[in-house]
KEVEX-139497 format. One record per residue: residue number from 0; residue in three letters; x, y, z of N, C-alpha, C in turn. Coordinates in steps of 0.2 Angstrom, whole numbers, plus 5000, padded with zeros to 4 digits. Layout:
BEGIN
{NUM, 'ALA', {X, Y, Z}, {X, Y, Z}, {X, Y, Z}}
...
END
This chain:
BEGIN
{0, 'UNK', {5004, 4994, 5000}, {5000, 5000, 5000}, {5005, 5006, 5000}}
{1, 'UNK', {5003, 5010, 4996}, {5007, 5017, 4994}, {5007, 5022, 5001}}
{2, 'UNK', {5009, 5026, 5002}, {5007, 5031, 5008}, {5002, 5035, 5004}}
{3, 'UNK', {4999, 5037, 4999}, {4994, 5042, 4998}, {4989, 5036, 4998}}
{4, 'UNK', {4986, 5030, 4995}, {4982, 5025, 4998}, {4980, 5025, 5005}}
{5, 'UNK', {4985, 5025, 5009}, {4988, 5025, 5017}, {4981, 5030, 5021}}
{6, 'UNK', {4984, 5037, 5016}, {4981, 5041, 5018}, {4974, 5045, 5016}}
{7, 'UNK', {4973, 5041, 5011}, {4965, 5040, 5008}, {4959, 5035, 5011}}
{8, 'UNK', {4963, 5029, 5014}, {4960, 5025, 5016}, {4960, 5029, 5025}}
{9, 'UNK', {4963, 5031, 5027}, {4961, 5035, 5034}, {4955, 5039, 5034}}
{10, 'UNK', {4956, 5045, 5028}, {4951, 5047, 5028}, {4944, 5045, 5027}}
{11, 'UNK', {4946, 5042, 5022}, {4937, 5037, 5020}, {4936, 5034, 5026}}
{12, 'UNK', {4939, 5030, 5030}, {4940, 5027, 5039}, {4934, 5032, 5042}}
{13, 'UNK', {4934, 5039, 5040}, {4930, 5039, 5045}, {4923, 5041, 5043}}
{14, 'UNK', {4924, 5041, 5035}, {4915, 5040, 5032}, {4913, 5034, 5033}}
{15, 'UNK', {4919, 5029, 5031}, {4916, 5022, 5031}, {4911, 5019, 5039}}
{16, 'UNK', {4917, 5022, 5044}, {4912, 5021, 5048}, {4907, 5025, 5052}}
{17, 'UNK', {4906, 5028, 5050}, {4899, 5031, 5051}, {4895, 5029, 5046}}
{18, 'UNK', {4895, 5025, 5038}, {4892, 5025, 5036}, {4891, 5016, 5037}}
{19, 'UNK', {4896, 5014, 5038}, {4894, 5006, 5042}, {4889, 5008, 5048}}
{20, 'UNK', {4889, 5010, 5052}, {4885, 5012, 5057}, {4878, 5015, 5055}}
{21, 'UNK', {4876, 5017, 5049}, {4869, 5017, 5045}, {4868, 5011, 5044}}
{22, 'UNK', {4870, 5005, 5040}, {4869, 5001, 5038}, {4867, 4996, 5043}}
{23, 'UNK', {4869, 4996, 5047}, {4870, 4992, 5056}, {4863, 4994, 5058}}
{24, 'UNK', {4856, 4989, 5058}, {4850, 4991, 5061}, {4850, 4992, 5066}}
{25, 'UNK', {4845, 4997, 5070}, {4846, 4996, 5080}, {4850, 5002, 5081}}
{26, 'UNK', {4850, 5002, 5087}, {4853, 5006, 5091}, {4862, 5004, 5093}}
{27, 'UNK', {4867, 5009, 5090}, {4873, 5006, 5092}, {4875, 5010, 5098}}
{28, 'UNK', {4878, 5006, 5103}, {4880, 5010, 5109}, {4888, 5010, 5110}}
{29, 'UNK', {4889, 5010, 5104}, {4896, 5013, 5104}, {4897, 5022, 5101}}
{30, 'UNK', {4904, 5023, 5106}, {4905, 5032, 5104}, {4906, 5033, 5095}}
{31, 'UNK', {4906, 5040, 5097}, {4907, 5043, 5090}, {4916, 5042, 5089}}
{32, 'UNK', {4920, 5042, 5093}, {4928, 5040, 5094}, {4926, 5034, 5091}}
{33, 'UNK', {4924, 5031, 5093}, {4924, 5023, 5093}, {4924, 5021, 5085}}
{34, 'UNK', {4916, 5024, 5083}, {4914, 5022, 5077}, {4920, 5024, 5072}}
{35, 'UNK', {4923, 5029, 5073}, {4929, 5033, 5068}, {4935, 5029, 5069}}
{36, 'UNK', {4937, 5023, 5073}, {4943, 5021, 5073}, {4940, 5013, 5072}}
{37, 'UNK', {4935, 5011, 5070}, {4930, 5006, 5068}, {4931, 5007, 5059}}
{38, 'UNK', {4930, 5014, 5058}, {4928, 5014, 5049}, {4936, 5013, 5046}}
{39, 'UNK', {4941, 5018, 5053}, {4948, 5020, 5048}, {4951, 5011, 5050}}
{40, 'UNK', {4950, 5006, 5053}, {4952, 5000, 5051}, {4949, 4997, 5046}}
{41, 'UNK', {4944, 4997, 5049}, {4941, 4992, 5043}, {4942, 4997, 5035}}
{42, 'UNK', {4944, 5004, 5034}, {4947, 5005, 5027}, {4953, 5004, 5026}}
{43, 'UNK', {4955, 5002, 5030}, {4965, 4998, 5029}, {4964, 4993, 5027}}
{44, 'UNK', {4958, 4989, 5030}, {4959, 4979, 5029}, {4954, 4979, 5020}}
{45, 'UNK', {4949, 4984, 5021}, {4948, 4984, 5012}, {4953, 4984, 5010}}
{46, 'UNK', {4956, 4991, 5010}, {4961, 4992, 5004}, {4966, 4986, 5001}}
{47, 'UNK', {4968, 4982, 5011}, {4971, 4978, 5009}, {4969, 4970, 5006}}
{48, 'UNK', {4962, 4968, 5008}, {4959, 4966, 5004}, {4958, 4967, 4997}}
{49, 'UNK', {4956, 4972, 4996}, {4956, 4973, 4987}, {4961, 4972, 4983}}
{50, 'UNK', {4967, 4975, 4987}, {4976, 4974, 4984}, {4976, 4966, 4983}}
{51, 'UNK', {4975, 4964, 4987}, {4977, 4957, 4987}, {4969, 4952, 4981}}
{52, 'UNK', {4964, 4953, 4980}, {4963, 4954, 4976}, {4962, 4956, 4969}}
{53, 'UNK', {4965, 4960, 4969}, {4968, 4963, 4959}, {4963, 4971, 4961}}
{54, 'UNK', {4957, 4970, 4966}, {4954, 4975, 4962}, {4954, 4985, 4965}}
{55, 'UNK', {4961, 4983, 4969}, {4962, 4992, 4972}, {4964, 4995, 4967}}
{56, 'UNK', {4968, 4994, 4959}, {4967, 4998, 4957}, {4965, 4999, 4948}}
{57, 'UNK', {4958, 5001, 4948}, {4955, 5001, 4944}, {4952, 5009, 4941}}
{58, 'UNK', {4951, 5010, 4935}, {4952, 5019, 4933}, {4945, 5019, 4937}}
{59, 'UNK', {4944, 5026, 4939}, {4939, 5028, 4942}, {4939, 5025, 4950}}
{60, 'UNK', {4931, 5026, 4951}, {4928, 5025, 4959}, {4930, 5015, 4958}}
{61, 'UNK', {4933, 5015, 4965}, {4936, 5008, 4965}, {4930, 5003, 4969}}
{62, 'UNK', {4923, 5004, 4966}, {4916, 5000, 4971}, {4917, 4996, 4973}}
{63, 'UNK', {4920, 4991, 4971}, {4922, 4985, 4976}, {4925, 4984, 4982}}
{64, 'UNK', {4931, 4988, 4981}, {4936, 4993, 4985}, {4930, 4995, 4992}}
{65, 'UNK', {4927, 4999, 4992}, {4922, 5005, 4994}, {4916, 4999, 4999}}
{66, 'UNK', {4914, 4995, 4994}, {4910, 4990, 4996}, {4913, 4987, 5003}}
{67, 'UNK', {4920, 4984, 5001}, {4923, 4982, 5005}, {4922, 4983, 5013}}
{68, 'UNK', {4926, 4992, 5012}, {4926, 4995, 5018}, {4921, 4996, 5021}}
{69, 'UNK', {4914, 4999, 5019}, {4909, 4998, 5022}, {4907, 4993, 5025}}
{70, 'UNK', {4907, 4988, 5021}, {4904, 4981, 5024}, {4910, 4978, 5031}}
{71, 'UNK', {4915, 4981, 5028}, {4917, 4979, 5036}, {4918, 4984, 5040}}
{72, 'UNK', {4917, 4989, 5039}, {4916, 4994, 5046}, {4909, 4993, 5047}}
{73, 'UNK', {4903, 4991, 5044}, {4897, 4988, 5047}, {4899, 4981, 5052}}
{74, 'UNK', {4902, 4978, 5047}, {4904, 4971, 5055}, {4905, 4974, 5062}}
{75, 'UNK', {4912, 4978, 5059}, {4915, 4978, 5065}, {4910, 4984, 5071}}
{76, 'UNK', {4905, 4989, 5068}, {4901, 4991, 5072}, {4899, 4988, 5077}}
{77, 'UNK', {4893, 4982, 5072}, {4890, 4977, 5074}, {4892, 4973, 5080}}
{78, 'UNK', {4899, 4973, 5078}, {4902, 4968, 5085}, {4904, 4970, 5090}}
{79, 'UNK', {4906, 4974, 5089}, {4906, 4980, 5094}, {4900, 4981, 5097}}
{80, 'UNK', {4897, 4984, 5094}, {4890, 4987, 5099}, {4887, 4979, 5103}}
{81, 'UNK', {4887, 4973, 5098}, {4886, 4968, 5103}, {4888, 4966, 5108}}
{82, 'UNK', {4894, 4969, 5108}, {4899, 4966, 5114}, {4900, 4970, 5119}}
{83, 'UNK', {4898, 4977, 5115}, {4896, 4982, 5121}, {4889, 4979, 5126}}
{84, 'UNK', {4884, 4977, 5122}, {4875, 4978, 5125}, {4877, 4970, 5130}}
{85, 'UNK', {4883, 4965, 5129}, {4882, 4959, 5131}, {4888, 4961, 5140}}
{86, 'UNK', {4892, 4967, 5140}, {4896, 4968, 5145}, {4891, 4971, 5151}}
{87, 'UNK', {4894, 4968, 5156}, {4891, 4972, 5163}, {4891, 4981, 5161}}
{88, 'UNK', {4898, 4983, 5161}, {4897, 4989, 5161}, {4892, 4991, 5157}}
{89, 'UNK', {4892, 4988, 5149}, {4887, 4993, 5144}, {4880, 4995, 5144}}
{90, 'UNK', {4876, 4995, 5149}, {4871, 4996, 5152}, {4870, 5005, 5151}}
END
């Protein structure tokens, strides 16, 4: 992964995860911190994901790519907030 990738997939990190947490039904009872260091992973494991299948880089919007990282900053919301609602503390 290039350093401007590096740095494109941070940024997108924190749309992704705000926009996994649309996708995510219910109520998540995770921070706004939280949900932004949720999107900016899971747009590093896309991109690296993508790299590793052939498809990070393609002329234009890289959908696949995009897809990716959404879908798993929605996991990782998901799992998060589950594991948030299932902890003593997360009440």
């Amino acid at each position: 992964m290039e350093i401007d990738g590096l740095f494109s997939a941070i940024l997108f990190g924190a749309v992704a995860g705000g926009l996994g947490r649309l996708v995510v039904p219910g109520r998540q009872r995770i921070s706004l911190l939280l949900t932004l260091a949720v999107g900016i992973v899971a747009a590093l494991l896309g991109t690296a994901v993508a790299s590793v299948l052939g498809v990070a880089n393609t002329p234009g919007i890289d959908w696949v790519e995009v897809a990716l990282q959404i879908g798993l900053a929605g996991g990782g919301v998901a799992l998060l907030s589950g594991a948030r609602d299932r902890s003593p503390s997360g009440r």
